[in-house]
Backbone bond lengths (Angstrom), bond angles and torsions (degrees), N, CA, C in turn:
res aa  C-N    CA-C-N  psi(-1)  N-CA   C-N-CA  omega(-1)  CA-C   N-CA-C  phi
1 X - - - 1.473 - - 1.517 109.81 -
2 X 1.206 112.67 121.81 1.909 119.35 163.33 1.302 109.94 -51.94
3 X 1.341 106.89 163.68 1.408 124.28 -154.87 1.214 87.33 -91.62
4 X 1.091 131.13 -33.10 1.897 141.55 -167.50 1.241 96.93 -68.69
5 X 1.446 130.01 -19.20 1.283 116.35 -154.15 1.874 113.34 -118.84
6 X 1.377 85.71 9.23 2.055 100.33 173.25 1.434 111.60 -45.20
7 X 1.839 96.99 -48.55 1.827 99.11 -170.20 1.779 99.16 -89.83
8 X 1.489 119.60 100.99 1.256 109.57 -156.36 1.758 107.99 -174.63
9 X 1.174 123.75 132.35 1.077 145.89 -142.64 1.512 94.66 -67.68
10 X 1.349 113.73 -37.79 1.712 130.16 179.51 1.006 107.16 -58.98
11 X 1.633 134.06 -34.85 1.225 132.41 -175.33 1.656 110.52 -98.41
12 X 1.332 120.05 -32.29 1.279 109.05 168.53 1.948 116.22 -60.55
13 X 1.505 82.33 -46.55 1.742 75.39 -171.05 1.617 92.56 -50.20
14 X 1.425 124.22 -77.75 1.482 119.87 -172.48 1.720 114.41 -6.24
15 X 1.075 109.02 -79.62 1.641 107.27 172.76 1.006 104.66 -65.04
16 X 1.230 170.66 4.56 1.558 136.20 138.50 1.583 124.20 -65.58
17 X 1.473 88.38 -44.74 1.889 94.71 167.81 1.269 121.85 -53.22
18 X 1.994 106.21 -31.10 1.377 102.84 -171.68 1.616 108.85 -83.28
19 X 1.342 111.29 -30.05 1.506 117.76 162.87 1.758 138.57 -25.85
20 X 1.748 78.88 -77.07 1.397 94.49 151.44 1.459 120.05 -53.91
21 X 0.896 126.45 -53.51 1.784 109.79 -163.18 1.461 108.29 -86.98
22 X 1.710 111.93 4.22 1.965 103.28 153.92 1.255 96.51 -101.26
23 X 1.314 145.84 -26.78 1.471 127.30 160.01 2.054 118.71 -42.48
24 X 1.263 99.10 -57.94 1.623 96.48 172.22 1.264 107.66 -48.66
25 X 1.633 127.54 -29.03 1.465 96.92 -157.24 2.250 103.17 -94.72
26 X 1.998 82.71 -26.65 2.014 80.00 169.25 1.373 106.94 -51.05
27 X 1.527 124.31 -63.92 0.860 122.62 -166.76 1.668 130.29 -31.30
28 X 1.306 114.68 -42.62 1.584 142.34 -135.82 1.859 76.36 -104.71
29 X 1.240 122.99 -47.03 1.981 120.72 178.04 1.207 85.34 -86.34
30 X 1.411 161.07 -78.86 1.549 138.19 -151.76 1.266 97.57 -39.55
31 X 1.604 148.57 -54.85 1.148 108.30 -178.45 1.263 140.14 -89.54
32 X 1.469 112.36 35.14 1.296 143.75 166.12 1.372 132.52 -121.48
33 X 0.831 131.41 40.00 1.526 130.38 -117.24 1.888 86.30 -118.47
34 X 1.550 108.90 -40.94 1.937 107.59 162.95 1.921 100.99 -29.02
35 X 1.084 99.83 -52.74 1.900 103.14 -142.67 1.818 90.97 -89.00
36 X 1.035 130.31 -13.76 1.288 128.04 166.19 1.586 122.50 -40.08
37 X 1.967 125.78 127.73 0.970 106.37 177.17 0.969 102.21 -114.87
38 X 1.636 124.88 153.81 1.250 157.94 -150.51 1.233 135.84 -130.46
39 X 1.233 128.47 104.15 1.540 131.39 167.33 1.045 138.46 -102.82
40 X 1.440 137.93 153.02 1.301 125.18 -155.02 1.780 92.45 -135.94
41 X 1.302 90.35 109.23 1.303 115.06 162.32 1.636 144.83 -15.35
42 X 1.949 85.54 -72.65 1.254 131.20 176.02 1.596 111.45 -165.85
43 X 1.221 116.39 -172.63 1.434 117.35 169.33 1.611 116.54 -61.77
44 X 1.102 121.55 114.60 1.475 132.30 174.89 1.786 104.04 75.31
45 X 0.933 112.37 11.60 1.339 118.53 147.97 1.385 145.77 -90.06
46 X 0.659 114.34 117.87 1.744 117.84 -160.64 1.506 117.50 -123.09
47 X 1.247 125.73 163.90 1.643 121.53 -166.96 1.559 96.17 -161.27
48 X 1.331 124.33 114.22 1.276 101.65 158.13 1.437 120.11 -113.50
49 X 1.008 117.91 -150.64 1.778 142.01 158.69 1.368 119.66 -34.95
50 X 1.690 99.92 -57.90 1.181 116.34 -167.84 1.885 113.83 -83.70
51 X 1.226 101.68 -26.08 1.383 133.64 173.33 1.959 103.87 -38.73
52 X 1.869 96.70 -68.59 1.402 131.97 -164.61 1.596 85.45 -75.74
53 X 1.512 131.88 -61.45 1.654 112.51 -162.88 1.247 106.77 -60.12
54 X 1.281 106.85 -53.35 1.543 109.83 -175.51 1.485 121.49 -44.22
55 X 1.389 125.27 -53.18 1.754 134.89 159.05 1.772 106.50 -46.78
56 X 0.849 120.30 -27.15 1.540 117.39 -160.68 2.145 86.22 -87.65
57 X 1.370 89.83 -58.90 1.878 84.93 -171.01 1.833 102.42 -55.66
58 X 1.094 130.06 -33.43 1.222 126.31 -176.53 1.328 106.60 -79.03
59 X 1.004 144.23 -1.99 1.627 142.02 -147.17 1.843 81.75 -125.02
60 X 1.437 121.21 -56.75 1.342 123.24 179.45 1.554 100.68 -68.43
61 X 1.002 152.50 -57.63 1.517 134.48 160.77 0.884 139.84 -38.05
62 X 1.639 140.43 -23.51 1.327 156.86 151.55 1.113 126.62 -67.37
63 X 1.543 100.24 -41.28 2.279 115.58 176.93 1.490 92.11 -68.81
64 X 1.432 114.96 -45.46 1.564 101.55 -158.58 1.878 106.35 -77.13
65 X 1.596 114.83 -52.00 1.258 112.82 175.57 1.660 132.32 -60.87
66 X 1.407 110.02 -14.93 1.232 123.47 -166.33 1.689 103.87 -143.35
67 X 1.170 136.38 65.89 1.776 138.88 -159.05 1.640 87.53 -73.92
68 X 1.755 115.31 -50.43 1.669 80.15 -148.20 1.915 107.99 -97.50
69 X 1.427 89.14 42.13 1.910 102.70 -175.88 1.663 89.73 -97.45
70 X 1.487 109.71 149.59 1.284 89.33 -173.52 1.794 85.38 -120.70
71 X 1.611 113.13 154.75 1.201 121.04 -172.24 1.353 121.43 -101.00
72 X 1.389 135.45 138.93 1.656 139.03 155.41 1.160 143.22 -140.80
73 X 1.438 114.72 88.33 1.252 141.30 -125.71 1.971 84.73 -125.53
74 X 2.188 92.96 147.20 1.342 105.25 -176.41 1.438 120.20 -32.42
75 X 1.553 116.80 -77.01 0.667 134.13 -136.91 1.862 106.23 -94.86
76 X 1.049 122.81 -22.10 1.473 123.44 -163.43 1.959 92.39 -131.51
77 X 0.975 101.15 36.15 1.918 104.53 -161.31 1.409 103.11 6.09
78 X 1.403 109.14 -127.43 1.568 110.02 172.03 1.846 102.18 144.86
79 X 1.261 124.66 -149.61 1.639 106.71 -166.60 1.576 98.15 -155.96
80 X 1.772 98.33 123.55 1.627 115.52 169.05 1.598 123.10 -26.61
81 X 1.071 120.08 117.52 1.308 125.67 146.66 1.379 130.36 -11.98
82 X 1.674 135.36 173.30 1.090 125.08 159.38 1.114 92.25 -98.73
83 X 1.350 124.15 -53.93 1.130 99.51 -175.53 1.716 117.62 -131.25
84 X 0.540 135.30 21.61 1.903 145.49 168.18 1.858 95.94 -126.06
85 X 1.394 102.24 178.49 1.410 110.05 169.57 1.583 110.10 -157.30
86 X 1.094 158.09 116.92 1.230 166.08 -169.22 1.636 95.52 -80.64
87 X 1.316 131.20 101.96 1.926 124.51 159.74 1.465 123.86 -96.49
88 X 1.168 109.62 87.40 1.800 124.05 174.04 1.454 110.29 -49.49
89 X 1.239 114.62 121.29 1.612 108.31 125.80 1.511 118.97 -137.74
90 X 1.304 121.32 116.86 2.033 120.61 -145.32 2.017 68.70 -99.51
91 X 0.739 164.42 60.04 1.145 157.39 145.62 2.119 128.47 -171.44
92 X 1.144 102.14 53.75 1.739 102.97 -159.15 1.945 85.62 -86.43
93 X 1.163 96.20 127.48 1.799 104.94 -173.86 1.626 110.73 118.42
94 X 1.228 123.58 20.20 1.539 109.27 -161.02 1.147 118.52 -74.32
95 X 1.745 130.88 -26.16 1.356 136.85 149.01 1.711 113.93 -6.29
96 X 1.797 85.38 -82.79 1.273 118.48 165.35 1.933 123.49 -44.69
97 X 1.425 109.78 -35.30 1.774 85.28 173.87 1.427 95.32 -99.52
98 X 1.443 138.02 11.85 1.383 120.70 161.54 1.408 121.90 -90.16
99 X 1.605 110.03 -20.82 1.152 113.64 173.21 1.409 121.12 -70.63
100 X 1.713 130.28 -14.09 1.262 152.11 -137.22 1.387 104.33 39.62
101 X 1.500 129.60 72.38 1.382 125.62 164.01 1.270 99.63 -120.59
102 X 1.328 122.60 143.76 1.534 107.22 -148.12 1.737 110.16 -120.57
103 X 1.530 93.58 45.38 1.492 121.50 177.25 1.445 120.78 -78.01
104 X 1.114 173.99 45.36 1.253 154.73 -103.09 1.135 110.59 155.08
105 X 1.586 117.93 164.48 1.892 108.91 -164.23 2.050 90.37 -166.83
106 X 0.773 83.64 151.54 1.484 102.68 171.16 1.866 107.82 -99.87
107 X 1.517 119.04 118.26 1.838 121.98 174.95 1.197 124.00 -95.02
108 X 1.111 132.68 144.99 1.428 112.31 174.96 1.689 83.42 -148.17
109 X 1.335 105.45 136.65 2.041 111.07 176.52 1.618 109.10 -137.85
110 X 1.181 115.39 117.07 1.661 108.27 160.27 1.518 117.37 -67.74
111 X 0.967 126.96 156.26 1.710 117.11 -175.85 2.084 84.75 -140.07
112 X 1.139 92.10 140.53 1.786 97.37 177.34 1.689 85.93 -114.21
113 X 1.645 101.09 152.96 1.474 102.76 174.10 1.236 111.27 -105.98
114 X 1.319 122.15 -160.05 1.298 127.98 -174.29 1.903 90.26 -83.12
115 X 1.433 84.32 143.92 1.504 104.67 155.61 2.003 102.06 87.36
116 X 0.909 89.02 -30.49 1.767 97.33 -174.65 1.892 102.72 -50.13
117 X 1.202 111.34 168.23 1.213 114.08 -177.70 1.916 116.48 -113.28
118 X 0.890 116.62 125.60 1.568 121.93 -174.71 1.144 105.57 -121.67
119 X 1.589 115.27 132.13 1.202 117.47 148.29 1.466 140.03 -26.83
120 X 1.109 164.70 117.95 1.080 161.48 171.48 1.761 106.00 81.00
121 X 1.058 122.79 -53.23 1.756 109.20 174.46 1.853 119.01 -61.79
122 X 1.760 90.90 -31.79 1.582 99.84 170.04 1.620 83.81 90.81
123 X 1.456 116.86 -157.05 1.445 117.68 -164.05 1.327 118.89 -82.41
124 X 1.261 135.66 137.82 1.583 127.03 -179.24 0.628 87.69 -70.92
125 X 1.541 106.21 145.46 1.562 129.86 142.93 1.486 137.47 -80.65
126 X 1.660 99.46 -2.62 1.584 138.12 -166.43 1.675 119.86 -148.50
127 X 1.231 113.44 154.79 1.550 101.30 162.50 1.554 114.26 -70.02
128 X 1.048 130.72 131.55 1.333 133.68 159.99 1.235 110.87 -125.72
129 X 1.949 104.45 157.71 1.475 112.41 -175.25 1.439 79.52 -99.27
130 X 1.620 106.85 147.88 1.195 127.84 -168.01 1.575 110.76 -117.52
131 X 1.645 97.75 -41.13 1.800 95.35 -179.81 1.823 96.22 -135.21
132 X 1.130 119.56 130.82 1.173 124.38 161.91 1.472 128.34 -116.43
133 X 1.362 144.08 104.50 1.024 151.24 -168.27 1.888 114.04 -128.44
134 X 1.581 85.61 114.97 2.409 102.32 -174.72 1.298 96.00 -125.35
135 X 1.211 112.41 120.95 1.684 135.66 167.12 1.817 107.33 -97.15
136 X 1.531 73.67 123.19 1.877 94.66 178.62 1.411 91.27 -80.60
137 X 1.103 157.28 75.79 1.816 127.20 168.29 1.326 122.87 -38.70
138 X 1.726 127.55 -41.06 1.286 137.20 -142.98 1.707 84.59 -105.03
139 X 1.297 132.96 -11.10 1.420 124.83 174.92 1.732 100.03 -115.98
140 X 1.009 102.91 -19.38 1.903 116.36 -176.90 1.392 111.08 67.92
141 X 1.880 114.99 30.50 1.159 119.05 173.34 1.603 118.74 -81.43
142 X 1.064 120.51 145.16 1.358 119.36 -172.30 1.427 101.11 -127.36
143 X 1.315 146.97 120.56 1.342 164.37 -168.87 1.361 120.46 -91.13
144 X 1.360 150.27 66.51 1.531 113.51 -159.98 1.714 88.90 -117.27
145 X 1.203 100.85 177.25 1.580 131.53 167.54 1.274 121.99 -146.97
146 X 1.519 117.77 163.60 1.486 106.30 168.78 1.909 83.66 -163.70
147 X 1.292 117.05 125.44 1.397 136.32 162.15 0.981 124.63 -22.64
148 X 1.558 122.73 103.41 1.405 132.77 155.69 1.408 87.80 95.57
149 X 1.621 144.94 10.39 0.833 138.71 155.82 1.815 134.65 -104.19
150 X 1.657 101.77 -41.10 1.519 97.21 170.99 1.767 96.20 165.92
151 X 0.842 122.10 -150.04 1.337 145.25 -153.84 1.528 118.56 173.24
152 X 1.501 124.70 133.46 1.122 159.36 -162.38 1.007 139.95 -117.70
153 X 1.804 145.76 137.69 1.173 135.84 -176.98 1.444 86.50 -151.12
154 X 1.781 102.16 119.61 2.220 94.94 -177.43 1.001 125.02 40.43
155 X 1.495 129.26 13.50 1.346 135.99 172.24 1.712 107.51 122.07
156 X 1.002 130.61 -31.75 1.535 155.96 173.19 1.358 112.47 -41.98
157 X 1.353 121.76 101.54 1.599 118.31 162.13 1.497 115.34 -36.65
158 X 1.317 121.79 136.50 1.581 144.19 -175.54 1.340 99.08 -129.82
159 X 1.620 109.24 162.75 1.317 108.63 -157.09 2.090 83.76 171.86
160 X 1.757 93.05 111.06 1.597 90.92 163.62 1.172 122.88 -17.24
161 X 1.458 135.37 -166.62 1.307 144.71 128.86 1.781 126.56 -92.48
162 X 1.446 97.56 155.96 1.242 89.04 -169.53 1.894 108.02 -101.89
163 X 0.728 119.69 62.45 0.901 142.51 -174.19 2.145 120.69 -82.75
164 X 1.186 137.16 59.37 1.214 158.27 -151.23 1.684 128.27 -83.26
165 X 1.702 98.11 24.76 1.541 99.95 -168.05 1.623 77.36 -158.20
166 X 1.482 118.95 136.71 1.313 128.81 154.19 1.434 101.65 -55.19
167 X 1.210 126.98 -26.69 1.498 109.37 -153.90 1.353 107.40 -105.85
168 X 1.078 123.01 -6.89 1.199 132.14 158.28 1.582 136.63 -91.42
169 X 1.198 102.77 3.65 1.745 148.50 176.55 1.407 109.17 -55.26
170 X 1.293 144.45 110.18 1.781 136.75 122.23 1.826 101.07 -55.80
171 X 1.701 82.84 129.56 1.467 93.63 179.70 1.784 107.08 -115.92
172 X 1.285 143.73 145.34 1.350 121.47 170.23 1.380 94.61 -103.79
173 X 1.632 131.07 -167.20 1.361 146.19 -159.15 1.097 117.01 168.32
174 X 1.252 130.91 146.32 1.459 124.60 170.11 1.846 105.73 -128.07
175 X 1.405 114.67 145.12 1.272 126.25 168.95 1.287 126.04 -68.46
176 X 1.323 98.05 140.22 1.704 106.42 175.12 1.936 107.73 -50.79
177 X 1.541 115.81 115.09 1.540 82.15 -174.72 1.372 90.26 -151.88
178 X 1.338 125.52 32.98 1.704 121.22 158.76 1.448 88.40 -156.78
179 X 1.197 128.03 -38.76 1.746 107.04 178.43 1.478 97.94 -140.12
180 X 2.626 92.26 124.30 1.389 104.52 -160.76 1.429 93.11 -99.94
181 X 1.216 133.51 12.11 1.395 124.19 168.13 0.961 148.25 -49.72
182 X 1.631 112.00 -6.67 1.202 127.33 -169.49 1.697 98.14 -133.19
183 X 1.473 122.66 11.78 1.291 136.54 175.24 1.285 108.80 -48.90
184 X 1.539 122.40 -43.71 1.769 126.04 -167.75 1.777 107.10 -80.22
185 X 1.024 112.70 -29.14 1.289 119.41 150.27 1.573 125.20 -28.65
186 X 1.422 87.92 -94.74 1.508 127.98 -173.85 1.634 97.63 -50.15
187 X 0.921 147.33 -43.95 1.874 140.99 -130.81 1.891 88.58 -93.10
188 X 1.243 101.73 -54.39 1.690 117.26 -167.40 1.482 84.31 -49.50
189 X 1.492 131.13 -80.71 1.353 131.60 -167.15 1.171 98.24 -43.50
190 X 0.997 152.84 -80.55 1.420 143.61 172.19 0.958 130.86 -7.64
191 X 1.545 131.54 -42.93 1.196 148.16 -170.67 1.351 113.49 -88.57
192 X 1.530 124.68 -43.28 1.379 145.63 153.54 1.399 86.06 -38.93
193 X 1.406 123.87 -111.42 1.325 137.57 174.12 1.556 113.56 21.87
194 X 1.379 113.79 -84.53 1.191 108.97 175.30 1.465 124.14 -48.67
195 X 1.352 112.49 -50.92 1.659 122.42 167.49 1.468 110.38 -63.97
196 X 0.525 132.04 45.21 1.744 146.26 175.61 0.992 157.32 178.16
197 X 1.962 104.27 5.56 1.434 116.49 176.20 1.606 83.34 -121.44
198 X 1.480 106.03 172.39 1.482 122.09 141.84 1.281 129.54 -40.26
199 X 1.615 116.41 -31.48 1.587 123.46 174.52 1.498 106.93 162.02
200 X 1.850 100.10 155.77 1.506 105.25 -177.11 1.156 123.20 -107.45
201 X 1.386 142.07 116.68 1.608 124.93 -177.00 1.377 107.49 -94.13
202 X 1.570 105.16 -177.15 1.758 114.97 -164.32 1.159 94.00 175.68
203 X 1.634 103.43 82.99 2.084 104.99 -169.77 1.962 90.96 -105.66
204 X 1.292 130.80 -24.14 1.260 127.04 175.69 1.732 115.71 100.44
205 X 1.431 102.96 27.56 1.512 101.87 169.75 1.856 102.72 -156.81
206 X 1.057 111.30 99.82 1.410 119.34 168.76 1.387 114.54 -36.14
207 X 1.570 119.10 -57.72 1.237 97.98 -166.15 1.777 122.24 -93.07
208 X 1.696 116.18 27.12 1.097 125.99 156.74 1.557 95.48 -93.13
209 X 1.057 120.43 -48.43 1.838 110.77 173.10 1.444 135.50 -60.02
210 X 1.667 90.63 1.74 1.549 99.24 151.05 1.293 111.05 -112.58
211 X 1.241 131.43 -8.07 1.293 128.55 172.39 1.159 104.59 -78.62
212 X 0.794 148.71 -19.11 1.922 147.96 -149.79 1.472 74.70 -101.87
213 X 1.670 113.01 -84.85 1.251 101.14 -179.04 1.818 158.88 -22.63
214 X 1.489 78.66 -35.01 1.925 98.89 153.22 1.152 105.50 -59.78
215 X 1.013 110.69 -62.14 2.295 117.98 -149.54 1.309 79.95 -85.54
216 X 1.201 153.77 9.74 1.825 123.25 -178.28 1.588 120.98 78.63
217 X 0.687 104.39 14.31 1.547 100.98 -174.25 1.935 93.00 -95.81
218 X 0.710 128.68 -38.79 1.783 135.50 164.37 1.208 107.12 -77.07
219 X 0.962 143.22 168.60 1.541 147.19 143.87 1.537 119.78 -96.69
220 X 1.712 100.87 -29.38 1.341 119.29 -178.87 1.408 112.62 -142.91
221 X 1.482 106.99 -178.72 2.091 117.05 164.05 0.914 100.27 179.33
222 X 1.431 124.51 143.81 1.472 137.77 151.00 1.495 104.11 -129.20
223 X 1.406 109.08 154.93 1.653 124.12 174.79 1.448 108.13 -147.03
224 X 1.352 138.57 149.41 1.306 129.06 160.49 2.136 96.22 -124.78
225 X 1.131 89.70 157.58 1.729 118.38 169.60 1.102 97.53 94.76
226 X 1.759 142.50 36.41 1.689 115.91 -168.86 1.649 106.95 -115.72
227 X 0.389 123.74 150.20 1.722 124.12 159.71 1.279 142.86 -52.52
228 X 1.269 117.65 126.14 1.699 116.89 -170.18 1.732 106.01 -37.18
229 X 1.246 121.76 -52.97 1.698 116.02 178.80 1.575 116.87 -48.75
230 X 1.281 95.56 -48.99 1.968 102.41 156.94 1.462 128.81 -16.45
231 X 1.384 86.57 -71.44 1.085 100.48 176.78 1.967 142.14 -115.63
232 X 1.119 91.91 17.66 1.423 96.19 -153.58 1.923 92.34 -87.51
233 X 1.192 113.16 -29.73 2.094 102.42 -172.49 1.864 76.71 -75.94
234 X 0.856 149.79 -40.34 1.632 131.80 -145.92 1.366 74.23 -87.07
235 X 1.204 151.05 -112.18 1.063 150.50 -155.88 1.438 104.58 10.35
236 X 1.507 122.90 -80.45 1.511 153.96 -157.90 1.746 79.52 -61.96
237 X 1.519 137.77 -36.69 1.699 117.09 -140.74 1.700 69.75 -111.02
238 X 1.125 137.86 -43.50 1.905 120.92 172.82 1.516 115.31 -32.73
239 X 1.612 101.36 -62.38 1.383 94.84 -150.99 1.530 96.58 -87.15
240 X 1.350 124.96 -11.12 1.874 105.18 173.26 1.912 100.37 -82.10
241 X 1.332 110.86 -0.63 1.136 87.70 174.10 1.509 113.09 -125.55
242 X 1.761 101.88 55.68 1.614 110.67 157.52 1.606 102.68 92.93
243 X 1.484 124.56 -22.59 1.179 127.50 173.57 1.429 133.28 -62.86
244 X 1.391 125.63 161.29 1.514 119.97 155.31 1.205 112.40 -113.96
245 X 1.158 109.38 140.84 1.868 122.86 -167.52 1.523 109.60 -132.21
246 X 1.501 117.82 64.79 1.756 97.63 -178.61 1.741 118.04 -114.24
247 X 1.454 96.87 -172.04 1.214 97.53 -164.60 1.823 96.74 -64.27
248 X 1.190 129.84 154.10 1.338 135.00 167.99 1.905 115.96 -55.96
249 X 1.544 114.48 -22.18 1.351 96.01 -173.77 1.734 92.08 -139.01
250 X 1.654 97.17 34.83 1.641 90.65 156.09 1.743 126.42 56.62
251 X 1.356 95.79 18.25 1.251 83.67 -169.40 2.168 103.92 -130.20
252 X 1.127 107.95 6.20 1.284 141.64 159.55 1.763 128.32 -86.69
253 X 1.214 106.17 122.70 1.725 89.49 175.33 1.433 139.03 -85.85
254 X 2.004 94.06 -3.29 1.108 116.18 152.07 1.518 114.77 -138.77
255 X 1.643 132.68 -170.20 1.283 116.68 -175.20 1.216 114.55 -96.54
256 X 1.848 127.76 45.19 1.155 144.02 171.57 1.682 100.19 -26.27
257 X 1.178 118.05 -89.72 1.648 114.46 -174.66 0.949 129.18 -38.63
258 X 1.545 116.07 -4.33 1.771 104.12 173.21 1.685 107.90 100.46
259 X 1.094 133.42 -14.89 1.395 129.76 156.87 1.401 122.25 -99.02
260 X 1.309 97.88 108.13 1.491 93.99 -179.26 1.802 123.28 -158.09
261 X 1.196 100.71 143.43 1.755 104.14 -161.12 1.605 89.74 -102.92
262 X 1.903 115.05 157.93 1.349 126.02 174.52 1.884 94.38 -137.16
263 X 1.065 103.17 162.93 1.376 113.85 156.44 1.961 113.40 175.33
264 X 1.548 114.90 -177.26 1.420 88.82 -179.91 1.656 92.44 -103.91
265 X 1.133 114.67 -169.62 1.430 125.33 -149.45 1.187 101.51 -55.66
266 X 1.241 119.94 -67.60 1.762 129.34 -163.45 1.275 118.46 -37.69
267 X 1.631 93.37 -38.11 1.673 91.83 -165.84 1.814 109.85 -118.79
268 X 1.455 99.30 12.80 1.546 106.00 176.12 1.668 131.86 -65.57
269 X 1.470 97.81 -28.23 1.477 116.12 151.64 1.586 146.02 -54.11
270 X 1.240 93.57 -33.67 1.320 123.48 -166.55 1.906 100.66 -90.39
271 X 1.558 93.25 -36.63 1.170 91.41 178.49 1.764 130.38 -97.95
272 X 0.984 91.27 2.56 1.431 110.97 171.78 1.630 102.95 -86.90
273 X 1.496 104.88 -59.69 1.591 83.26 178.67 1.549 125.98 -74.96
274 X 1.074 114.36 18.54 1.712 112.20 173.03 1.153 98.89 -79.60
275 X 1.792 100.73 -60.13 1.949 89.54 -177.67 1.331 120.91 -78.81
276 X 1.159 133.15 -20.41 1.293 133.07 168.71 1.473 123.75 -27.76
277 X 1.512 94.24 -64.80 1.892 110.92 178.33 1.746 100.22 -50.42
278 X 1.138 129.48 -31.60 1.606 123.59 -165.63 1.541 107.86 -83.92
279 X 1.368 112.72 -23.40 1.634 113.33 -157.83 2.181 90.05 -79.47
């Protein structure tokens, strides 16, 4: 595949097919989910079965449709591209599909690097996520994006919210909940947060809390400690859909490290400096 051809219909379909067919396979253990085996990572980390099939069918759909993209996915990592990068996570919510809460989404993100050549943007000058695609299974929402072009819901134009007052704001968030090091941080913003938006959510999957955030259903989100697979298709489905999505301390060209705030324009400022002052 040409380098011209990252932002490209070949590669979206690729991740949707690959989507879908780790959604069939959560699906097919959610209703088994007793007999599921399980490993634990670290503290509040978890890995199962369904975790590993699901990455494996997406990992064989991407190598085969896309060979010279290079892949790095949760669970089996794997090695950067020259120039694109494929970021897995066939399971973002796993708390949640072990608990049977039926929150959770399957990610799949191309990331173009610096210097590579794209169709229509011409050469990055940065890494950018280029295509982002999160499958709801349990809502059968399907999310896609693709750069400098638009954003999607089942086929459906998406579009932030317009929403123009922090204080009139739904904000989402996620908890410190495998590394508390950054807890003294995080708690103060929190606390603001509640005293200053309309309300705080905490549904347990980042990259539907960037999807919400595309389509409007959020106005905002911030999270710190998560992982580039986390977050990297919400990233790509924010900003084609009118949003800003950056790293929390600005010093990233996307929110590769895992800290990272979204909101739509009006109120993206506002929300950066709430948490800002705490970090």
């Amino acid at each position: 595949m040409q380098a011209s051809h990252y932002l490209s219909a070949d590669c979206m379909d690729a991740a949707v097919t690959a989507a879908h067919a780790a959604a069939a396979i959560l699906q097919t253990h959610a209703l088994h989910r007793a007999d599921l085996v399980v490993d634990f990572k670290m503290r509040n980390d978890l890995v199962s079965q369904a975790d590993r099939e699901a990455e494996r069918a997406i990992i064989d759909i991407l190598s085969t449709r896309t060979p010279d993209i290079g892949i790095i996915a949760e669970e089996s990592g794997g090695q950067r591209g020259a120039q694109a990068t494929w970021h897995v996570d066939p399971l973002d919510g796993t708390t949640n599909f072990l608990s049977g809460i039926p929150h959770y989404a399957v990610s799949i993100a191309l990331i173009g690097h610096a210097g590579a050549h794209v169709e229509g943007p011409g050469r990055l000058a940065q890494d950018t996520p280029l295509i982002g695609v999160i499958y709801d299974p349990n809502r059968e929402e399907l999310f896609s994006a693709m750069h400098g072009i638009g954003a999607w819901s089942n086929g459906r134009r998406i579009h932030c919210s317009g929403a123009n007052d922090l204080r009139e704001s739904v904000i989402a968030t996620g908890f410190p909940f495998r590394d508390f090091s950054f807890e003294h941080q995080y708690m103060p913003a929190l606390r603001e947060a509640i005293a200053s938006t309309r309300g705080v959510r905490r549904m347990g999957s980042a990259a539907l809390d960037l999807a919400w955030t595309a389509c409007g259903r959020y106005d905002g989100y911030w999270e710190m400690g998560l992982s580039s697979w986390d977050v990297a298709a919400g990233v790509a489905l924010v900003r084609a859909a009118g949003g800003i999505c950056e790293d929390l301390r600005h010093r990233q060209p996307w929110p590769e490290g895992g800290d990272v705030y979204a909101a739509n324009p009006h109120i993206a400022e506002a929300l950066d400096a709430m948490i800002a002052k705490h970090l």
